[in-house]
N, C-alpha and C positions, 0 to 999 in steps of 0.2 A: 568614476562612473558609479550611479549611485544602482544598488540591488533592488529586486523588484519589492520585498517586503519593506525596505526605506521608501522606495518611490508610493507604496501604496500607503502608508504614515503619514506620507507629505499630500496625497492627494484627500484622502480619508477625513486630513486635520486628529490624527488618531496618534500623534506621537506620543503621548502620554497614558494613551487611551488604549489597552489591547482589549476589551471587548468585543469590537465587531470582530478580529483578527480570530478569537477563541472563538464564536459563534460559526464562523467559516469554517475551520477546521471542526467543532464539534458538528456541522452539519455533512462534512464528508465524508464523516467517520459513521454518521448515522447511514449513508447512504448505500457505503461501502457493507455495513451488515448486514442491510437490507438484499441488497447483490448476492450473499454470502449466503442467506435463505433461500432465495429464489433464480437463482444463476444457476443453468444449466453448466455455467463453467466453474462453479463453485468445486474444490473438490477438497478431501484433507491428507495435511501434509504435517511433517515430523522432520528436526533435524538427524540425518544423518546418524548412525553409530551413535544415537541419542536413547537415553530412557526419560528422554520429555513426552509430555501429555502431545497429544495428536490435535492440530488447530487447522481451521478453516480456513484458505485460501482463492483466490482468484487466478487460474490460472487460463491466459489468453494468447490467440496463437499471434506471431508476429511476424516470422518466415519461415516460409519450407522451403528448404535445398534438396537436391538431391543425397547429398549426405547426411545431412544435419535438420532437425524443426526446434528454433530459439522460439519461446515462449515469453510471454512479459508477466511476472510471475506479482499479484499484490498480497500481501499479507498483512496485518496489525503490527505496530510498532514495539508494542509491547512483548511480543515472541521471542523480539532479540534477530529475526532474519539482520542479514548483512550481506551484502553485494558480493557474490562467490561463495556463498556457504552452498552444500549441497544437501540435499532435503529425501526425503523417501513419499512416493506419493501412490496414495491407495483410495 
């Protein structure tokens, strides 16, 4: 079964070609700052027991429980987040 970045190669004609593939991603990464400016869910976030610089984040709500509120949390790849890292958020 072929993945969706192969399927989109094969339909694209872009197997050789990652232009359109960078232009994509360079446009959701514009989109995602622009979010980051003007997002009331915009907020900034720090890892953890960290002496990292403080970076801008997207943080959106996903579910409320009674116990628990999971958040769908977007950051820049460049930070280093990582799925189970915990973060300080101010």
């Amino acid at each position: 079964m072929l993945e969706n970045l192969e399927l989109f190669k094969l339909r694209a004609g872009a197997a050789n070609n990652d232009r359109q593939r960078n232009r994509m991603i360079l446009d959701k990464k514009r989109s995602m700052h622009r979010a980051l400016l003007y997002s009331y869910q915009s907020a900034w976030i720090r890892k953890d027991n960290s002496n990292d610089d403080w970076c801008r984040a997207l943080i959106n709500p996903d579910r409320v429980k009674f116990d628990y509120d999971e958040k769908i949390v977007s950051v820049d790849w460049e930070y280093g987040f990582k799925p189970g890292d915990t973060f300080e958020w101010g």
